[in-house]
N, C-alpha and C positions, 0 to 999 in steps of 0.2 A: 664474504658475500656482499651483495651491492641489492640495495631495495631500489628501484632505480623511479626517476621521475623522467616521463615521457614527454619530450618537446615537440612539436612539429616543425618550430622553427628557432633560431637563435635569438630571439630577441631578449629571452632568458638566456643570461650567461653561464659557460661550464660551470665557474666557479660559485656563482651562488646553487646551482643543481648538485657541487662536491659540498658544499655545506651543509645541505637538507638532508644530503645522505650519510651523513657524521650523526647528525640526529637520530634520524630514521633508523639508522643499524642499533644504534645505543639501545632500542627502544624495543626492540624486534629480538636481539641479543640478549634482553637481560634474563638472570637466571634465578632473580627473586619470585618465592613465589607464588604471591599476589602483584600482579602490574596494574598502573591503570594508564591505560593511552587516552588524553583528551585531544580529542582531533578537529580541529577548526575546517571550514567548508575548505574542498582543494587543497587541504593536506599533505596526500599521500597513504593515509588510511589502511586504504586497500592495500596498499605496494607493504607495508608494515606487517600487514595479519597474512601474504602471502612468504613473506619474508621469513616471519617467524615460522612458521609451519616447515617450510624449505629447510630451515638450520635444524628445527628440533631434531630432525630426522638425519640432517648430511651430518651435524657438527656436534648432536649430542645423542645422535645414538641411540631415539627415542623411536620406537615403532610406529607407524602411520595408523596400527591397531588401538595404539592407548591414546592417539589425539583426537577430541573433537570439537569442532567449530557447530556456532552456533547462532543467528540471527532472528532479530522479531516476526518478519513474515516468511511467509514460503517462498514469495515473489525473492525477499532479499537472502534468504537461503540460498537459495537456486543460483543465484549473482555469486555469492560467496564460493560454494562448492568451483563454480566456474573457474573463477579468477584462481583458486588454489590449485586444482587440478591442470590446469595450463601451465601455471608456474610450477608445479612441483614436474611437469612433463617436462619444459627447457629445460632441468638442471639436470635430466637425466634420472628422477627419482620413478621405477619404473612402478611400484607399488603405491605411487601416492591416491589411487583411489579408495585407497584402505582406511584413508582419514575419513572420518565420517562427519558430515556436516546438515545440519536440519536444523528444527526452530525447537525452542524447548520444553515445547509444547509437547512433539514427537519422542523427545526423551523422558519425558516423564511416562508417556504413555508406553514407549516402552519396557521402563521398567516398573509400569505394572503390571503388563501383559506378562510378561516372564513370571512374576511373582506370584502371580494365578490371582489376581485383585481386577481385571473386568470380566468375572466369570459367568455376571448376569447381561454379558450382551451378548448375543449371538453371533457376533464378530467384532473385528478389533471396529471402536466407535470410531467416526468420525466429527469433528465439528460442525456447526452449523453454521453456513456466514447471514450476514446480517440481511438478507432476502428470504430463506428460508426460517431465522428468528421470528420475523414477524407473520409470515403468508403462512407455516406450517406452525410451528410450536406458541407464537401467544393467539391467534385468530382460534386454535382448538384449544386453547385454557381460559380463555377468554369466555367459550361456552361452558365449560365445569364452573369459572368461577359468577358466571352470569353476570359477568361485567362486560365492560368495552373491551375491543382490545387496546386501545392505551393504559387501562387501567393494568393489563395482564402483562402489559410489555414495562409499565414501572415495575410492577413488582417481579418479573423476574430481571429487570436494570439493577433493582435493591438487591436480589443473589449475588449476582455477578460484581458489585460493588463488594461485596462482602468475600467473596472467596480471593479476590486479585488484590484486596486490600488488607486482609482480616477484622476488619471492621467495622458496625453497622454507619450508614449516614458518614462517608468520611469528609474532612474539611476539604473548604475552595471549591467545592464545586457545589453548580444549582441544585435546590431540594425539590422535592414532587411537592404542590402545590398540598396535596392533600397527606399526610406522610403515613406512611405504610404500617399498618396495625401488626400486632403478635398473630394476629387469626388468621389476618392474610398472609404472612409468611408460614404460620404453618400448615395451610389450607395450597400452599404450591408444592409443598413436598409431594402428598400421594400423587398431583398428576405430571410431575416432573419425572417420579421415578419409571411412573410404571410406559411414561409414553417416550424417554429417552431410551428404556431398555426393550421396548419396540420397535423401534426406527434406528437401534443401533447408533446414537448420537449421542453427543454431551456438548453443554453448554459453554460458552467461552468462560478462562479461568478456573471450571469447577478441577479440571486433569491436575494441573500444577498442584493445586490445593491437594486435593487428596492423595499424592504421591506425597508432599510436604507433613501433610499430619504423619500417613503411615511410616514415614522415615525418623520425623521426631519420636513416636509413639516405638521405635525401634523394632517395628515389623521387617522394615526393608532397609539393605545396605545397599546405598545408591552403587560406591564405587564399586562392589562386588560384581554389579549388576551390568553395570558398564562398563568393566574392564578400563577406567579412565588414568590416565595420569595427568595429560595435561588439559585444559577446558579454554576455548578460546572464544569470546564471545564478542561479537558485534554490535554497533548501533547498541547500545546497554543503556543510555539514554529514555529510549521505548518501552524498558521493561516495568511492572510492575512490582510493589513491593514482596506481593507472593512467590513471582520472579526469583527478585535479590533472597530470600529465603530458602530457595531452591539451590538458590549457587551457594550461600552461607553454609547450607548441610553439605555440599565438599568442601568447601573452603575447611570446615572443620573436622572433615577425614583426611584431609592430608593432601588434595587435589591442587594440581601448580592451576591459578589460575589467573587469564590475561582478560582482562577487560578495555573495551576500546568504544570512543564517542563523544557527545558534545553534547552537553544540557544546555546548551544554547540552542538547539534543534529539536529538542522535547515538546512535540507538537499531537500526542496524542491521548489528552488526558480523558477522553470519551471509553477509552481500553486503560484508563487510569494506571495512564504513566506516571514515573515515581522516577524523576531528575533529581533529586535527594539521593537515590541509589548512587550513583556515578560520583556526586560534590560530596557525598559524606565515607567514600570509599576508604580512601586514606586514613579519616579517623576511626571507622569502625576498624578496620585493619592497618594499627599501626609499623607492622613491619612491611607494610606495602611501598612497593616503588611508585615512583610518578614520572610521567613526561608529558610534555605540549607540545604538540605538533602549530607553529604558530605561523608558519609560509603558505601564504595563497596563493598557489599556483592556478586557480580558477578565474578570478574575476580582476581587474582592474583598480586602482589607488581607491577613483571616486565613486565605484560600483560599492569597492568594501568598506570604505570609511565612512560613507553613508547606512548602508545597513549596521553596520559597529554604534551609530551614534543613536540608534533606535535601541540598541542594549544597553546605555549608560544613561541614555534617557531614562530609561523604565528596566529599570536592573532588578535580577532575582536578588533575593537577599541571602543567597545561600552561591551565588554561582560564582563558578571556578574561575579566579583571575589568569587570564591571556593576553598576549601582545601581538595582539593579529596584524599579519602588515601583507601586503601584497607583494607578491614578489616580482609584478610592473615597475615599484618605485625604482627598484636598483635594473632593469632590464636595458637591454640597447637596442632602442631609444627607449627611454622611458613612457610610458604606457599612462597617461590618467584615466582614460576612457570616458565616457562621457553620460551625466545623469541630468534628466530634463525635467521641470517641475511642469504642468501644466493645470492653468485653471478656466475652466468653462462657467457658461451661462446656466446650458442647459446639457442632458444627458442626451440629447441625439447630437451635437455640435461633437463630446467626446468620441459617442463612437463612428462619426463621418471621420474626425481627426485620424482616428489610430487606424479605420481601412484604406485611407486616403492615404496615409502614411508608412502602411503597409505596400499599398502598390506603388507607391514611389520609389523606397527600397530594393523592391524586385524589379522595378525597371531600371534601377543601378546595379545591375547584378549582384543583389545579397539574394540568398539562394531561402526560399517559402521556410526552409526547415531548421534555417539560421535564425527567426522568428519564432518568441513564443509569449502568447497571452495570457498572465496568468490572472482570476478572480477568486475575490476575497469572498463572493456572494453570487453561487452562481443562480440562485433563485430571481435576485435583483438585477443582473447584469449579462446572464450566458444569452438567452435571445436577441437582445437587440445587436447585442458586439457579432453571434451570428448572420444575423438579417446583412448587417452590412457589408461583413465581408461578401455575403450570398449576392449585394446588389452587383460587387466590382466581378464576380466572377472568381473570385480569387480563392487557389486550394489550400484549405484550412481543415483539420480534423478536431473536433472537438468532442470526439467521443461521445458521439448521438446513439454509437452501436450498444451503449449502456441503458437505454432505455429498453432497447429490443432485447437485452440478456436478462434484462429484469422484469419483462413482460410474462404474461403465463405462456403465450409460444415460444418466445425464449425459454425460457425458463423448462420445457416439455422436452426443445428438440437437445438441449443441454442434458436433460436427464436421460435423456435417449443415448447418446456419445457417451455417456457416464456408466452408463448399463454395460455398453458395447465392449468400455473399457475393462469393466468390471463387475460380474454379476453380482457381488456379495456387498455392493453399494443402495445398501437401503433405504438412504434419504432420497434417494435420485428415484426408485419407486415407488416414493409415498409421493414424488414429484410430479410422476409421469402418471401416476392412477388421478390426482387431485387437481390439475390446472385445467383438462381440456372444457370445452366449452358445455355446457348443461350439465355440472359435475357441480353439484353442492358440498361446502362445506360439511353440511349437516349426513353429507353419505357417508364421506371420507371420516367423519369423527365415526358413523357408528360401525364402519366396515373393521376400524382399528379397535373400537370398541370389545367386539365382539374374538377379535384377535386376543384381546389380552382378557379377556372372562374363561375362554377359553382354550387359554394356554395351548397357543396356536403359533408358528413361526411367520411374522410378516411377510419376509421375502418369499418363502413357501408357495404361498397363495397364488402366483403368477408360474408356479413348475411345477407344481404338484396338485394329485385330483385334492379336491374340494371335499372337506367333510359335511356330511345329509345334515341337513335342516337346521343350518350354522345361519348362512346369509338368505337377504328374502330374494326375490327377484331383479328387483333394480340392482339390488348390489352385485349378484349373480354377473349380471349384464355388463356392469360397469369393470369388474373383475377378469372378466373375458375380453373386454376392449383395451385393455392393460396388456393384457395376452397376447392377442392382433400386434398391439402396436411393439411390441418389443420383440415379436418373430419377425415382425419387418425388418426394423432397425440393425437386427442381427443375419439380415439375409446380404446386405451389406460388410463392405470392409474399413477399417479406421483407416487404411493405405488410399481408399479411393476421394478423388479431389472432387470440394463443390460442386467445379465444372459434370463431372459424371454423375454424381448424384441429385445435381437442383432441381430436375424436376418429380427426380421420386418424393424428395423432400418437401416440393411443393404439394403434391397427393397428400403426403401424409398429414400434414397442416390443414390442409383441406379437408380431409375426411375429420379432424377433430376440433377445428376451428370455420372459419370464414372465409373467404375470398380477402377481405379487407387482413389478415393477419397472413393472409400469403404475402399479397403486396409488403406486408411491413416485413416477412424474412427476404424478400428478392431486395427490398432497398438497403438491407443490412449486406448482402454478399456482392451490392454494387460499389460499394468500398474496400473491398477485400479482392485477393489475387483470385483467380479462378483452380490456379492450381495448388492454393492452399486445402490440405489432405482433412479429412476430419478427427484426424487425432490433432491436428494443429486447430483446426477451430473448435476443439472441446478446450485445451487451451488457453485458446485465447477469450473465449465466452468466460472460463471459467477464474480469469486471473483481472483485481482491481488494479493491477498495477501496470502505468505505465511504460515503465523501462522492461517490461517483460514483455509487451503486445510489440514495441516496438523491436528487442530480441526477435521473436518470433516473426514479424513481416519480414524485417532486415534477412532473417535465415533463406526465406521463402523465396525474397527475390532474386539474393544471390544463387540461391539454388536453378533459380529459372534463367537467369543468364551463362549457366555452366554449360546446360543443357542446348539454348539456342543463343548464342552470346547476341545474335542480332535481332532480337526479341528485342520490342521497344516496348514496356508495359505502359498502359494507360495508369494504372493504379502503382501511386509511387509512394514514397516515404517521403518525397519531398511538396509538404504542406506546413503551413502556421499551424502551429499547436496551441487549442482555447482548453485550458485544464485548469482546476484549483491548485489553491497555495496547497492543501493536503496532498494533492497527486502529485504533484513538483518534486519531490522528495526526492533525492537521488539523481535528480536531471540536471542539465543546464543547455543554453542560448548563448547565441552571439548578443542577439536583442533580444531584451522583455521589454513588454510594457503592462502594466500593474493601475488598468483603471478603475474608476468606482472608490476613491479612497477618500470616503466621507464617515461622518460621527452617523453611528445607526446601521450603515453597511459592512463598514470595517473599520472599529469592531461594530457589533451587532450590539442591539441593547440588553440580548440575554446574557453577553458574555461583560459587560460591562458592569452586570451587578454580581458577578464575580470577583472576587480577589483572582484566586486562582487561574480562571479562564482569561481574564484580562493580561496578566503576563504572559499567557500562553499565547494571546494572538499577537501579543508583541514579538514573540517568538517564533511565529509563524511568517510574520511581516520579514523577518530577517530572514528566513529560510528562502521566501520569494523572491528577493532582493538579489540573494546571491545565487539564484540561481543563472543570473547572469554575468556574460566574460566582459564582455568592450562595453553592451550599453543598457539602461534600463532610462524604461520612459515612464514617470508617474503623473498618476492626473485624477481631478477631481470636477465635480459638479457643483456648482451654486445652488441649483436648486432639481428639484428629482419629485418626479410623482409618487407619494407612498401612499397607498393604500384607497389609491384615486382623489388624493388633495396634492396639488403643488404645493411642495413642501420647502422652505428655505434650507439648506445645509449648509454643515459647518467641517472645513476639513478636517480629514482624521489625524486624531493626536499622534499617531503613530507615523503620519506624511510630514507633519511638523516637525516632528523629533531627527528626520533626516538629517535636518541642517537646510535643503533646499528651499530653494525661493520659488513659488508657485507663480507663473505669470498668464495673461491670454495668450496664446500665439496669435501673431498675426493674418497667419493663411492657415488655410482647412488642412494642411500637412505639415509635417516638415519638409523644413528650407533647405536648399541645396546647400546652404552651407553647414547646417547641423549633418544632413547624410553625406557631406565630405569629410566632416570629422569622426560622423562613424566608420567612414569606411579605412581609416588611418587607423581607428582606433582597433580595427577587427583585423585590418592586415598585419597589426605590430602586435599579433598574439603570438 
């Protein structure tokens, strides 16, 4: 079997590609069983965890029924199933949809569904993401505990700390100014229980946890439950120590399992990620195997030896030694690619620089989508690097359609597509009864209220008659409008495209909102295909992730030039992309540029009087870095208005730590001679 590494062009030679794959197979092959694959940026990763899955099945005889694959979000789930079920298709494996891949979140959950352990929710629960955390579940605990809701959103942050960690207040990370009483925590249980097992929901981390105790407490036989043999787990970096707990209880059933990832890229400790899982694997599990994937086939010499020197600068003290090298230094011709320090006066001079220097690029034909901006701060820095692109005209997507997903119309016509999808989705109608416009908080608490006194079915309420002298009038009213609005939505099909639907959609926004919240869905679907379907834009509304909205455009268009190949769309993929170091994850650019990199914005001052968080944004700086091939442009400001004082700054430790020399540019863009070295450096990828 060959794990193969994809070239587009020679400038990588065979023989270093027959090298990687000597590794690669080693790695994917082995039959110990605990593995752990540590995979540096542009690896091969993927080709590894496809690889292995291919063999267990052609060369060891393992059923596609006892393998499962497993990653931290759905988004990278989704990626994962992809990449396996493609390759396990070329090699002829006709059953390989049998292997089953989700997040393990979903496994837990399901083997407590089987076990008959969520018998108090009226369907199998879903998660809450972190929009409906706060608009739905702390703004209504907020009124039981007759606090703010910040005060209801620490204190269910301190749960959630505690179930993903096992324990109260964990180190490295910020404390709540005020820290969390015995009373207040147990003053969140009665309205956690009774209003998660109404809205059919549960809390991030609580699932894993309570599958984890019932399995320790030897209620439940994981493997039984799952029919597992082998367990293949991804990005493992991300997981949390409750996580690694999870996988411990197979690990010590008998479970072959392969873990794969880089604590070098352990950029989510807000979901208290536990990069100790991955560096301490080997010792917890001393018959375990080890490999390092240590060939960058992504970025360029000085793209990666500068983000490298940001990790030896400010090194974990736990992390896994690597000999990262790019696999430009040995290519023909050799590849350094090119990193630019840059230092300003002022914060508008930067971002004149990088749009000035963005159109100059694409008047050398580099292609909008070969371009991408990433921010460390996009509080600090996402508008104005907007504004300028917006002065040159230039097509840039920065994910503005994030504000519209997170608005209550968003948020309404989302639940609407949710419903269509799926009636027995309860968060999406405690969504679409609570957002529209003259709908108080104060209703929707007592309308649920009176649901759970009188041991009533939430979703009910909207299909079934109404029992006498339950709700008063208003609620009556507002319960009937719920009514209305989801006979519409379901008079419709998920198959029919915005185009057919915008202006029903526009009515229906209208009748529960404004005029001014129409305009704001018609400017969300002016960036969007028209003949994107609305199962496609439920989606794409309903996915944070990048590499997924961009999946899903990319399917769209191609779809639309199969149909009319001389379709010219206005609406294209080919735009600068302004996204944070967080969303960056999994992507990469011909060119970044990485402005705003001053002490206070990156890092931030919150995270600086962390220990913890503070290596984490060093770790984040690395993530950004590499997400570029041929070039990354970095820069910073002298001085930056905070808080409406011109403020002196100081560049960030972490732009230091590069190795680079920060200098002025001469001219408001880059020099024809620097975009003649990128463009040598881009062609000899």
């Amino acid at each position: 079997m060959i794990v193969e590494i994809k070239t587009k062009k020679m400038a990588i030679k065979e023989n270093q590609i027959q090298q990687v794959q000597i590794t690669q197979d080693k790695a994917a092959q082995d039959l110990n069983r605990a593995v752990r694959i540590v995979a540096g940026p542009g690896s091969g990763k993927s080709f590894v965890i496809e690889g292995r899955v291919a063999w267990l099945i052609q060369n060891q005889n393992i059923s596609p029924g006892n393998i499962i694959a497993v990653s931290f979000t759905r988004a990278a789930a989704n990626d994962l199933k992809d990449r396996i079920y493609k390759k396990g298709a070329s090699v002829g494996i006709n059953n390989i949809q049998q292997v089953r891949v989700s997040t393990l979140h979903s496994l837990a959950l399901l083997i407590l569904r089987r076990t008959g352990n969520l018998a108090q929710y009226p369907t199998d629960p879903a998660i809450l993401d972190d929009w409906e955390l706060s608009t739905i579940f702390d703004d209504e605990y907020s009124r039981t505990l007759g606090s703010t809701p910040t005060r209801a959103s620490e204190i269910r942050r301190d749960h959630e700390a505690f179930w993903s960690t096992g324990i109260w207040n964990p180190a490295n990370l910020p404390t709540f100014k005020v820290p969390i009483s015995q009373q207040e925590r147990n003053s969140f249980n009665g309205h956690y229980s009774t209003r998660t097992q109404a809205y059919a929901c549960v809390l991030p981390g609580e699932v894993i946890r309570t599958c984890v105790d019932a399995i320790n407490a030897g209620h439940i036989d994981p493997v039984a439950e799952l029919g597992v043999e082998h367990l293949i787990i991804d990005e493992v970096q991300d997981l949390n120590p409750c996580d690694f707990q999870f996988i411990d209880c197979l690990i010590q059933r008998g479970v072959n399992v392969f873990i794969s990832g880089d604590d070098d890229q352990s950029i989510y400790s807000f979901r208290y990620a536990f990069p100790q899982g991955i560096q301490n694997f080997t010792t917890t599990y001393p018959f375990a195997t080890d490999h390092v994937l240590n060939e960058c086939f992504r970025c360029t010499v000085n793209v990666l030896n500068s983000a490298v020197n940001v990790l030896n600068t400010f090194p974990d003290p736990n992390r896994i030694h690597k000999n990262l090298n790019s696999a430009y230094t040995n290519s023909d011709p050799i590849n350094m690619g090119v990193v630019i320090g840059n230092r300003f006066n002022q914060p508008n001079q930067e971002v004149e620089y990088l749009a000035n220097s963005c159109q100059a690029l694409i008047n050398n034909g580099i292609s909008p989508k070969d371009i991408m901006i990433l921010v460390g701060n996009k509080r600090a820095l996402l508008s104005s690097i907007t504004t300028a692109l917006q002065a040159l005209n230039l097509p840039f997507d920065a994910n503005q359609r994030d504000v519209f997903k997170d608005s209550n119309e968003g948020r309404f016509l989302l639940g609407l597509l949710r419903i269509m999808s799926d009636t027995n989705d309860y968060v999406a109608h405690r969504v679409v009864l609570g957002t529209p416009r003259g709908i108080g908080l104060g209703t929707a608490i007592s309308i649920t209220d009176k649901v759970i006194a009188n041991n009533l079915n939430f979703r009910n309420l909207f299909y079934n008659p109404l029992p006498n002298q339950v709700f008063n009038t208003r609620e009556l009213a507002i319960i009937n409008k719920v009514i209305i609005n989801i006979n519409t939505a379901n008079s419709w099909s998920l198959n029919d495209t915005i185009n057919v639907r915008a202006a029903d959609i526009d009515q229906l926004i209208l009748n529960n909102f404004t005029q001014k919240e129409v305009n704001e869905w018609r400017n969300q679907i002016a960036g969007l295909p028209l003949d994107m379907t609305l199962r496609e834009l439920k989606e794409y509304l309903q996915t944070d992730s990048e590499l997924t909205k961009s999946t899903i455009l990319d399917s769209i268009y191609k779809r639309i030039q199969q149909v009319n190949p001389l379709q010219v769309g206005v609406n294209s993929l080919d735009k600068i992309r302004v996204i944070s170091f967080h969303s960056s994850k999994g992507l990469s650019s011909k060119i970044v540029f990485i402005p705003g990199l001053e002490e206070g914005i990156f890092p931030t001052q919150r995270s600086q009087q962390a220990p913890g968080l503070l290596l984490e944004n060093a770790r984040m700086f690395y993530v950004a870095i590499t997400r570029a091939k041929a070039t990354c442009v970095l820069s910073y400001s002298s001085r930056r208005t905070i808080q409406g004082q011109f403020t002196n700054m100081h560049v960030s430790r972490f732009a230091q730590a590069t190795g680079i020399v920060f200098s002025t540019p001469t001219l408001n863009q880059l020099t024809g001679v620097k975009i003649g070295d990128i463009q040598t450096a881009i062609k000899d990828l």
